[in-house]
MINUMI-257380 format. One line per field, with one value per residue (C-alpha): residue number from 1; residue in one letter; x, y, z. Coordinates in Angstrom, 2 decimals. Layout:
BEGIN
keba = [NUM; ...]
zapa = [A; ...]
u = [X; ...]
v = [Y; ...]
w = [Z; ...]
This chain:
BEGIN
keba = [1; 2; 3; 4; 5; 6; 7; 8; 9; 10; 11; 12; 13; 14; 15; 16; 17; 18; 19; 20; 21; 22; 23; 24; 25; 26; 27; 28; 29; 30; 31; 32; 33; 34; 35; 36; 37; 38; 39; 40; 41; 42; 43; 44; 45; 46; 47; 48; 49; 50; 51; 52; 53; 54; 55; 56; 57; 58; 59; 60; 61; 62; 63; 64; 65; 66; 67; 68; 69; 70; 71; 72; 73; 74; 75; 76; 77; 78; 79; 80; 81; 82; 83; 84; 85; 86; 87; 88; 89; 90; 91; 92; 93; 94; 95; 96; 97; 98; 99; 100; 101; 102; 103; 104; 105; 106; 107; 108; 109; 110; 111; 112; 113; 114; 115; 116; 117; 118; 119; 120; 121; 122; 123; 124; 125; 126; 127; 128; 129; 130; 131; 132; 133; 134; 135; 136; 137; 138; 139; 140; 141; 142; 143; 144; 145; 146; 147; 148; 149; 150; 151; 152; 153; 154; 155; 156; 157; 158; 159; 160; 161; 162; 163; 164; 165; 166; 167; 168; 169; 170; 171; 172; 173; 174; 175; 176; 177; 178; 179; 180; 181; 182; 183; 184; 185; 186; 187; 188; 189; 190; 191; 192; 193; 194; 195; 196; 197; 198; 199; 200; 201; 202; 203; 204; 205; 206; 207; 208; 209; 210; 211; 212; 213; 214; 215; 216; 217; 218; 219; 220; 221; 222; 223; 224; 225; 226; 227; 228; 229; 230; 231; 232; 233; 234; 235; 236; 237; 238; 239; 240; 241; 242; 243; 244; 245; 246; 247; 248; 249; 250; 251; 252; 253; 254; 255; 256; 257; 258; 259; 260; 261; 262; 263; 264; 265; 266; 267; 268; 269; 270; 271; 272; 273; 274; 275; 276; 277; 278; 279; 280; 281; 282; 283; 284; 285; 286; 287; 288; 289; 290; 291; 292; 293; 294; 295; 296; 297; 298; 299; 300; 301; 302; 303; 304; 305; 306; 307; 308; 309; 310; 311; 312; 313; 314; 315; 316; 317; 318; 319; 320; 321; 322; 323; 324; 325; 326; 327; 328; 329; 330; 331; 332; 333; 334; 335; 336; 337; 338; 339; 340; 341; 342; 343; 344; 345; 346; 347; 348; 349; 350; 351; 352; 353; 354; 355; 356; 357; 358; 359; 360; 361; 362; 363; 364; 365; 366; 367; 368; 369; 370; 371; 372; 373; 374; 375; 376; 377; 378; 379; 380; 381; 382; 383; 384; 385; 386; 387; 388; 389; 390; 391; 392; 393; 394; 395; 396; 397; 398; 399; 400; 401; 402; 403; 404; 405; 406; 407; 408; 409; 410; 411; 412; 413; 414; 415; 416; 417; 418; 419; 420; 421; 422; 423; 424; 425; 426; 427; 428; 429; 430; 431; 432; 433; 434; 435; 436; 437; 438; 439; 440; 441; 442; 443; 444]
zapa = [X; X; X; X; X; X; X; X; X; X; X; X; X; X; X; X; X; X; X; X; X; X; X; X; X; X; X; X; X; X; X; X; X; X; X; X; X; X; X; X; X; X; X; X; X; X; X; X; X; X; X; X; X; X; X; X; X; X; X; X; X; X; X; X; X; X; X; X; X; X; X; X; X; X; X; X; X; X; X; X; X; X; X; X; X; X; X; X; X; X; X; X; X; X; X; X; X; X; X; X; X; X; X; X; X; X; X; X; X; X; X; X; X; X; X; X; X; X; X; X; X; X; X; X; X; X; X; X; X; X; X; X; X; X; X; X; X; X; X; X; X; X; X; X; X; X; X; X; X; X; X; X; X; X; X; X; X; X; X; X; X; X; X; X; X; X; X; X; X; X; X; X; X; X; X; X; X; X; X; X; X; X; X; X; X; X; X; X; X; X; X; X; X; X; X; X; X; X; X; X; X; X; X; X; X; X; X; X; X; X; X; X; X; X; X; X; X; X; X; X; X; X; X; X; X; X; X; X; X; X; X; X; X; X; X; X; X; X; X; X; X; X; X; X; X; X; X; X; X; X; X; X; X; X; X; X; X; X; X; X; X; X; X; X; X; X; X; X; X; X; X; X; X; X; X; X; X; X; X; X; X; X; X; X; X; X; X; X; X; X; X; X; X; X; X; X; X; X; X; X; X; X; X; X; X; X; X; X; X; X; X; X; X; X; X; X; X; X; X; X; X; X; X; X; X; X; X; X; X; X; X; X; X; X; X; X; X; X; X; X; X; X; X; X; X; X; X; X; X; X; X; X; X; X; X; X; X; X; X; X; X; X; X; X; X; X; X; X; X; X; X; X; X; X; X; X; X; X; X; X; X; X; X; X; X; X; X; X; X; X; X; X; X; X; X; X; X; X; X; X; X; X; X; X; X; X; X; X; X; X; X; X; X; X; X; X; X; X; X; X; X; X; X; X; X; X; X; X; X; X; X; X; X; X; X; X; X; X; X; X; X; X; X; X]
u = [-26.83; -25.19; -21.80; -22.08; -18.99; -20.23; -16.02; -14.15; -13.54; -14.65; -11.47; -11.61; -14.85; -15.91; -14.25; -12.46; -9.38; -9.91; -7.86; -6.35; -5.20; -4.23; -1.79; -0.37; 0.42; 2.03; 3.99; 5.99; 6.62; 8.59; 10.15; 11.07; 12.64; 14.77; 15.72; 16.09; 18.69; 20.88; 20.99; 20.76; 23.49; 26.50; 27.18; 24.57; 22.69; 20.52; 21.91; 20.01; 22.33; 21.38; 20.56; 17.66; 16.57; 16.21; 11.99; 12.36; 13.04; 9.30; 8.08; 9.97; 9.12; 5.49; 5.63; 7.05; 6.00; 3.70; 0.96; 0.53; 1.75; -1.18; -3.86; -3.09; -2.64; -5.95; -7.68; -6.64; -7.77; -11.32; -11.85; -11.00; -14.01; -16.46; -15.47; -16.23; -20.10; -20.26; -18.85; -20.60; -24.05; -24.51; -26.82; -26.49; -26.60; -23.27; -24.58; -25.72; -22.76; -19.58; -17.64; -16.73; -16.32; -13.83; -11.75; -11.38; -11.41; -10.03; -7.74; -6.40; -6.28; -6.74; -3.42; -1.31; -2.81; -1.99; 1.52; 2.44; 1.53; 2.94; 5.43; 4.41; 1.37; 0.42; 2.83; 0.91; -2.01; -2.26; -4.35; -2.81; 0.51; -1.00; -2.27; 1.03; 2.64; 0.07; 0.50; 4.19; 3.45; 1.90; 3.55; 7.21; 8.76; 9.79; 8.03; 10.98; 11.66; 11.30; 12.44; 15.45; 12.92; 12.22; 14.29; 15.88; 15.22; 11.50; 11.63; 8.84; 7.02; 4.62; 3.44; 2.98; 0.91; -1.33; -1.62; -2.28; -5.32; -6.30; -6.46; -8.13; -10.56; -10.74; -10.93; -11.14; -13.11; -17.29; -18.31; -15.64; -18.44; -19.95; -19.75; -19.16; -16.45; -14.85; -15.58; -13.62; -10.75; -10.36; -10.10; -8.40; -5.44; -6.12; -5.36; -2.70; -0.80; -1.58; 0.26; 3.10; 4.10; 4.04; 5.95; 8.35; 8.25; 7.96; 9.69; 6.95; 4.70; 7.37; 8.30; 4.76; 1.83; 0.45; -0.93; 2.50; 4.33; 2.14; 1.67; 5.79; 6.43; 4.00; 5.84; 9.42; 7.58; 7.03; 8.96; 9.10; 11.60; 13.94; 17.53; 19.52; 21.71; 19.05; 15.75; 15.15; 12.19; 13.45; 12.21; 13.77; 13.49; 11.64; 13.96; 16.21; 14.04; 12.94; 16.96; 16.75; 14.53; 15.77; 16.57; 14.61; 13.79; 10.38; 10.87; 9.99; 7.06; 5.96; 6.13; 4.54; 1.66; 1.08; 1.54; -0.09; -3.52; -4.09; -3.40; -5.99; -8.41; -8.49; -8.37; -11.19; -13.25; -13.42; -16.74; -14.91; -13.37; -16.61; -18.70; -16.22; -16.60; -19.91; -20.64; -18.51; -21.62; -20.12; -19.07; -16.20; -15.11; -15.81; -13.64; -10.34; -10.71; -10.45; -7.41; -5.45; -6.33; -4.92; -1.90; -0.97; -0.80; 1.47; 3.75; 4.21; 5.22; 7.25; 9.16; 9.62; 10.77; 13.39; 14.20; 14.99; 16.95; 19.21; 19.98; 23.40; 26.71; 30.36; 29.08; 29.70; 26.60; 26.23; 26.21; 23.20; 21.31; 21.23; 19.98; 16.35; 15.77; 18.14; 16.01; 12.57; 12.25; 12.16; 8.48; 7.55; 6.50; 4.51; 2.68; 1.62; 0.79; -1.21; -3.02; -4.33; -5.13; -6.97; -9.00; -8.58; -12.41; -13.32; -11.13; -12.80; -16.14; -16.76; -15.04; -17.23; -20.18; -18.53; -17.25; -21.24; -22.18; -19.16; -21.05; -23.94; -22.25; -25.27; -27.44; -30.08; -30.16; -26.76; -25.77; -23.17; -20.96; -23.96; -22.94; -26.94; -28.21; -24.54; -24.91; -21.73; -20.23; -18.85; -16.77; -14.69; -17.48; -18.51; -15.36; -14.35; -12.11; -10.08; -10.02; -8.59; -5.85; -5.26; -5.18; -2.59; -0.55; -0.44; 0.40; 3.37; 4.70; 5.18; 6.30; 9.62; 10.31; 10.63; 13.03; 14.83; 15.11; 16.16; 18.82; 20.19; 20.67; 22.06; 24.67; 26.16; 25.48; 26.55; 30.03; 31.28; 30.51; 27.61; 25.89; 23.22; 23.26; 22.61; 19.41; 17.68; 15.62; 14.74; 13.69; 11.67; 9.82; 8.95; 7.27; 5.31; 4.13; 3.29; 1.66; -0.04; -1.54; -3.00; -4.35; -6.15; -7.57; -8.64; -9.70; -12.04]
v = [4.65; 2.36; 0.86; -2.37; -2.60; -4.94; -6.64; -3.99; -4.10; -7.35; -7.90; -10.93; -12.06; -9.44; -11.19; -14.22; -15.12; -18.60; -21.55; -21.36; -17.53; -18.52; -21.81; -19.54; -16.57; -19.35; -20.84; -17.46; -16.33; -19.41; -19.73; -15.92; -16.04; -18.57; -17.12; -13.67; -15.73; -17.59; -15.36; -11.64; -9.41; -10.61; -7.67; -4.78; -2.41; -0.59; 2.75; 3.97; 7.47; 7.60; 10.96; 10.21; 12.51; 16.07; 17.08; 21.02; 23.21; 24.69; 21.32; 21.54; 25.10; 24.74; 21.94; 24.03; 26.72; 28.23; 28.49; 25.26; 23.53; 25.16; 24.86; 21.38; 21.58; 23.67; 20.99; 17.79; 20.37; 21.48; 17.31; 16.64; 18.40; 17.28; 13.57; 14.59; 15.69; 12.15; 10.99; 12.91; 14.07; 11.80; 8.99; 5.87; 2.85; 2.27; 1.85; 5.54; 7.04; 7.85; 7.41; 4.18; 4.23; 6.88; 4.86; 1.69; 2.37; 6.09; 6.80; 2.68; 1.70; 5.54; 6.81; 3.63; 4.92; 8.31; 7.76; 5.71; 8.46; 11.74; 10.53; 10.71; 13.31; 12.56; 14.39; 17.29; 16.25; 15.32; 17.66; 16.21; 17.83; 21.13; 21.85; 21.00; 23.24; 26.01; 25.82; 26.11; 28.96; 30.88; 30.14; 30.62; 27.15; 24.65; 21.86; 20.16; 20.73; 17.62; 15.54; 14.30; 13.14; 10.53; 7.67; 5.31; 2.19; 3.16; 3.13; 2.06; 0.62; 3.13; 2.99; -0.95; -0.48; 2.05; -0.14; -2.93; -1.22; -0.48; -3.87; -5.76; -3.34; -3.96; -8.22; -9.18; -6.62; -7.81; -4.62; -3.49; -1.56; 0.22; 4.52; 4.39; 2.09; 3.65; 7.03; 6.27; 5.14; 8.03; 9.97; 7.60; 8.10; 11.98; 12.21; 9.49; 11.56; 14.82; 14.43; 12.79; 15.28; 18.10; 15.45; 14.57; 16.56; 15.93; 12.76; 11.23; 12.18; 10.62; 7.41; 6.65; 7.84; 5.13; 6.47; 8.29; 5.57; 3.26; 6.57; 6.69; 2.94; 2.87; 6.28; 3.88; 2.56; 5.81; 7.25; 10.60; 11.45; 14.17; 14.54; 13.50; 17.15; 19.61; 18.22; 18.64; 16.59; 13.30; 10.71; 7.52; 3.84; 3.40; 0.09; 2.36; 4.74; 1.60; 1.39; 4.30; 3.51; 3.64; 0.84; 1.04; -0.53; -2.82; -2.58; -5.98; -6.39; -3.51; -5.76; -8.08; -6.62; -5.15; -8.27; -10.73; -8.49; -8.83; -12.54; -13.08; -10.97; -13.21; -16.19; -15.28; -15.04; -18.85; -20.53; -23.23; -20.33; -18.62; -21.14; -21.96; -17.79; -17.95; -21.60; -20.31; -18.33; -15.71; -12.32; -11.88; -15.72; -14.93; -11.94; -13.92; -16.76; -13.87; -11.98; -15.39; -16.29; -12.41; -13.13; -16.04; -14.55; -11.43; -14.10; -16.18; -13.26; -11.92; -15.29; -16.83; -13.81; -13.76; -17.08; -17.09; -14.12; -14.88; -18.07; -16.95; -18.54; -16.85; -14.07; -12.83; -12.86; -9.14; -8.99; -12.04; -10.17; -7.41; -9.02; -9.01; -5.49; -4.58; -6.78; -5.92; -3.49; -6.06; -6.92; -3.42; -4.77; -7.44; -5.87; -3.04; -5.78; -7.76; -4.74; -3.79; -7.54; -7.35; -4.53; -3.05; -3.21; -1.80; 0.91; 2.22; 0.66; 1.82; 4.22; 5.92; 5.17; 6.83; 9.80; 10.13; 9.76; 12.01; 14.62; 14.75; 13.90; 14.40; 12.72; 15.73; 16.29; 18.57; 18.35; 21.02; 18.83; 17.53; 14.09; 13.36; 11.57; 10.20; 6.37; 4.13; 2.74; -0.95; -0.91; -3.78; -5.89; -6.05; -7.26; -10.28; -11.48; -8.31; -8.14; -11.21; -10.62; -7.12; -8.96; -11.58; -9.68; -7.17; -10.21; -11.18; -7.78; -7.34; -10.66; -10.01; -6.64; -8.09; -10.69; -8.35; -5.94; -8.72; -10.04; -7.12; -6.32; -9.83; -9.51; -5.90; -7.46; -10.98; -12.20; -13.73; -17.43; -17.08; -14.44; -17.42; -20.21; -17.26; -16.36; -19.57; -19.64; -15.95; -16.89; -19.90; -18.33; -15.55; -18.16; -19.29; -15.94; -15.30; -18.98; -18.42; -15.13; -16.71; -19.39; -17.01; -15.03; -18.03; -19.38; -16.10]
w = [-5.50; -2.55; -1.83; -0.01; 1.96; 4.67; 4.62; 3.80; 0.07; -0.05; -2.99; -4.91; -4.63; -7.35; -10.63; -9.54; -12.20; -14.55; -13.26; -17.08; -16.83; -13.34; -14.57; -17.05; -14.75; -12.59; -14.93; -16.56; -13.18; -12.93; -16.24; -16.14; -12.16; -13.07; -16.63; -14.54; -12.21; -14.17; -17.35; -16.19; -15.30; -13.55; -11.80; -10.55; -12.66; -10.89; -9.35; -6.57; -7.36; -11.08; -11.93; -14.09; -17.25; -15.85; -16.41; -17.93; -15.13; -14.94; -13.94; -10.85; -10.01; -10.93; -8.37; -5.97; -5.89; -2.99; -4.67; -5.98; -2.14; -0.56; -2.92; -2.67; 1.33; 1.20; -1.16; 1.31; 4.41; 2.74; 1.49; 5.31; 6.30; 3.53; 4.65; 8.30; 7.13; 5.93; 9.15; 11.68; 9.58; 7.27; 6.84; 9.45; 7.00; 5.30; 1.61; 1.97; 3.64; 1.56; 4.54; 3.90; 0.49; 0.87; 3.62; 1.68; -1.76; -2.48; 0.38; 0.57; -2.88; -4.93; -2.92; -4.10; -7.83; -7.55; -5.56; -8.24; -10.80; -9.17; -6.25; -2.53; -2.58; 0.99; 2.00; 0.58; 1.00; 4.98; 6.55; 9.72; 8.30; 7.00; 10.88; 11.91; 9.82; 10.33; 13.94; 13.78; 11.20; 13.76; 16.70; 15.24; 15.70; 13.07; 11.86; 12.19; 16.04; 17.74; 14.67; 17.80; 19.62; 17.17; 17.96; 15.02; 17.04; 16.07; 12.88; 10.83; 13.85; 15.00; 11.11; 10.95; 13.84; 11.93; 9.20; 10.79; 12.58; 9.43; 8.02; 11.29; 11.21; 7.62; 7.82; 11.20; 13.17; 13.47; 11.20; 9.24; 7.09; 10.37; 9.59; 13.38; 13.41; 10.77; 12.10; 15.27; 13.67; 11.58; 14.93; 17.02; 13.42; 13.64; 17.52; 17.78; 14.28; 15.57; 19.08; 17.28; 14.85; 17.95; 19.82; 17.84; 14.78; 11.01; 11.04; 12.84; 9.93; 7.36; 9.38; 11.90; 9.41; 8.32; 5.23; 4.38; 4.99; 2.40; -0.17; 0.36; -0.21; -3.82; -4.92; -4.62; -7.83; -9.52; -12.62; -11.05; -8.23; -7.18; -7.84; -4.60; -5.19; -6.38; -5.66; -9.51; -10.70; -12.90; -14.79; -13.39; -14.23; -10.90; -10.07; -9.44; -7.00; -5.80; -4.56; -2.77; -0.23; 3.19; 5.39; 8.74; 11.84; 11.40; 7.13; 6.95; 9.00; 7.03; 3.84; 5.49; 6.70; 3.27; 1.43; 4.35; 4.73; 1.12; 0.86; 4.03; 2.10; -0.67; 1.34; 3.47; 0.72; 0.76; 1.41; 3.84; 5.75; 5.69; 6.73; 9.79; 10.99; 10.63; 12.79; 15.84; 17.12; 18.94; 17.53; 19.72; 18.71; 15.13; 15.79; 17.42; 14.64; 12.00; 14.03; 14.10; 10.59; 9.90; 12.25; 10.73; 6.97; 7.87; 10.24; 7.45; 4.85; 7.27; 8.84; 5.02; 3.89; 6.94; 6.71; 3.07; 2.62; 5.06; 3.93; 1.89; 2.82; 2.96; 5.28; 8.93; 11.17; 11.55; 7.56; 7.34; 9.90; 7.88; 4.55; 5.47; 5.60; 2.91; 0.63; 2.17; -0.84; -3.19; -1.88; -3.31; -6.40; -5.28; -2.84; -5.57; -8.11; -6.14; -4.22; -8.03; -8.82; -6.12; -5.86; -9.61; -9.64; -6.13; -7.64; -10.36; -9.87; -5.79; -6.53; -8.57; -7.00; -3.47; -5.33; -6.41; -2.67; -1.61; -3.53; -0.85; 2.27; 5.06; 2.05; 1.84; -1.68; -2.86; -5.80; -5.78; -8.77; -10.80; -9.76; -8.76; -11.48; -12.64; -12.70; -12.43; -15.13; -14.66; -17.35; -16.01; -14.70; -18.63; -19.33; -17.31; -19.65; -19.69; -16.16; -15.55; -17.61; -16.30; -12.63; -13.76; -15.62; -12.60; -10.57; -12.61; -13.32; -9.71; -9.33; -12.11; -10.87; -7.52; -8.90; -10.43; -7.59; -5.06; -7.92; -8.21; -5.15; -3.77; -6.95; -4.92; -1.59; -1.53; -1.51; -5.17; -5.03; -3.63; -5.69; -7.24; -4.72; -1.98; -4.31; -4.59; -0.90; -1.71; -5.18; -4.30; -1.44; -4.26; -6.00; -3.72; -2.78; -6.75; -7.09; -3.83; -4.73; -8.31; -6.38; -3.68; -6.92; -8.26; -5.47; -4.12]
């Protein structure tokens, strides 16, 4: 059994989209945006504040309770651990180690699956959290103390720095698939988010963890939420969780980096952009040219994005310079579509096959879940046809329910008059990032 990681996930190149299923994808995100603008409601809809349909009150308390918090804290702590055999005993090569199978395919893509499912887990889950709070246990302070030292004009920043680590090492660095190189950035991201929730508290955890931040941002998406008065578990139409989310420093360079890494994944996967790595010669070349290329994708997410939402007339320039990041949460749904497009079949084909490996970390022979003869089953491989049309309809979907998101909230946001004009940059440069992302599928 081996996982051949050797570019990170290596995305698109797995089951490329037809040009047809590609045209047509293309073509209803069009005709629905504009039917979207000029047809659907005049006025807004979506209520961050809506209460939702109350879940029966054992939900919530089964959810809550102690018991279940730690076996769940315990269960992230204990898998911690097991992943740290891999890292520090396990075999050297990469197609034997389930190290970094685990980094790129369950913990980057799995936790957008199972936020999506069951709401933010990783804030249960982080072991980095469940030392914090054990420490504070023990020493009789607050996990909370601190949280003052965290300063608003941070933001979201120390996060999109996290992430972006994450995704140079993933498509620019010389070997992405290295257990060494992954191995130190899992403890570089254990140090750097251990001193900051001591330093500052849980709100570093909930604004600067990387991996919180993301498992936050895919939960926006989620039918389940809490009740804003009792922290009763809901079912919510999750545009309107997708609402709530707050407006921070750095929000959309967060979207950006999201969106931009993905769309440089699939574009790298070109042979003229391979070939041109591959000529320069020099690793550390190789390595800038892929950094620039991986620069310029999140710059131009995050500058068109700018650019168009602020271009609305009839308001002050204190209320324009605010429209960018009280939008940025209509890239939710695009990001999350596209991230499954994308790696839908990394997912639940390297995924299995690392869960198989994760079953004998230091690769000696355990098979403590009789997971050692288990043989992966590539159910969507089989079915290309299928897949395709699971990746563009993911595509789309995310496409509309960013439309609608953004239209909504331009229509509370914008002043009357301008309420559809104001919409038509933002519109158009969600186009392009829906075309463009059929295109890169097509293209890989």
């Amino acid at each position: 059994m081996t996982v051949v990681l050797a570019h990170g996930l290596g995305g698109s190149t797995d089951l490329p989209i037809p040009f047809t299923y590609a045209l047509i994808g293309a073509s209803w995100a069009l005709t629905v945006s504009f039917v979207v603008l000029a047809f659907a409601w005049r006025t807004p809809k979506l209520d961050p504040d809506s209460p939702g349909r109350r879940l029966p009150g054992w939900v919530t308390r089964f959810a809550d309770a102690p018991i279940t918090r730690n076996v769940l804290a315990a269960f992230g702590v204990v898998l911690a651990v097991w992943v740290a055999l891999a890292a520090f005993f396990g075999p050297a090569a990469s197609s034997e180690n389930a190290l970094p199978g685990v980094f790129y395919v369950l913990l980057w893509v799995g936790l957008v699956a199972v936020s999506l499912a069951f709401g933010p887990v990783w804030r249960v889950l982080s072991p980095v959290r469940t030392v914090h709070r054990s420490v504070c246990a023990a020493i009789g302070r607050s996990p909370a103390e601190g949280n003052a030292r965290y300063r608003n004009s941070w933001g979201y920043w120390p996060a999109v720095a996290g992430l972006f680590a994450f995704v140079w090492l993933e498509l620019a660095s010389g070997d992405p698939g290295s257990v060494a190189a992954v191995r130190t950035w899992l403890l570089v991201y254990v140090v750097v988010t251990t001193a900051g929730a001591f330093a500052c508290g849980e709100r570093w955890c909930e604004r600067g963890d990387p991996f919180e931040v993301y498992s936050t941002l895919a939960s926006r998406l989620s039918p389940l939420s809490r009740d804003r008065h009792d922290g009763r578990i809901v079912l919510r139409n999750p545009l309107d969780h997708l609402g709530s989310m707050p407006v921070r420093a750095g929000s959309v360079a967060l979207m950006a980096t999201l969106l931009g890494s993905t769309a440089f994944d699939s574009f790298s996967a070109f042979p003229w952009w391979s070939r041109l790595v591959d000529g320069i010669g020099s690793p550390i070349g190789a390595t800038l040219v892929r950094t620039a290329g991986l620069l310029v994708f999140i710059g131009f997410v995050g500058v068109s994005f700018w650019v168009a939402s602020r271009a609305a007339g009839g308001l002050r320039p204190e209320q324009r310079s605010a429209l960018p990041r009280l939008l940025s949460h209509s890239l939710i749904p695009i990001i999350i579509g596209y991230v499954f497009a994308h790696y839908l079949t990394y997912l639940v084909e390297k995924g299995q096959a690392t869960v198989i490996l994760l079953a004998d970390p230091m690769g000696r022979g355990w098979n403590p879940l009789g997971l050692g003869d288990a043989d992966v089953w590539y159910v969507l491989s089989e079915h290309p046809a299928a897949t395709a049309s699971i990746k563009v309809l993911c595509v789309l979907a995310g496409h509309v329910l960013g439309v609608i998101a953004a239209h909504d909230k331009s229509v509370r946001v914008l002043p009357r008059g301008h309420q559809l004009t104001g919409q038509l940059a933002l519109l158009f440069t969600m186009v392009t990032y829906t075309f463009g992302g059929l295109y890169l599928l097509f293209g890989g």
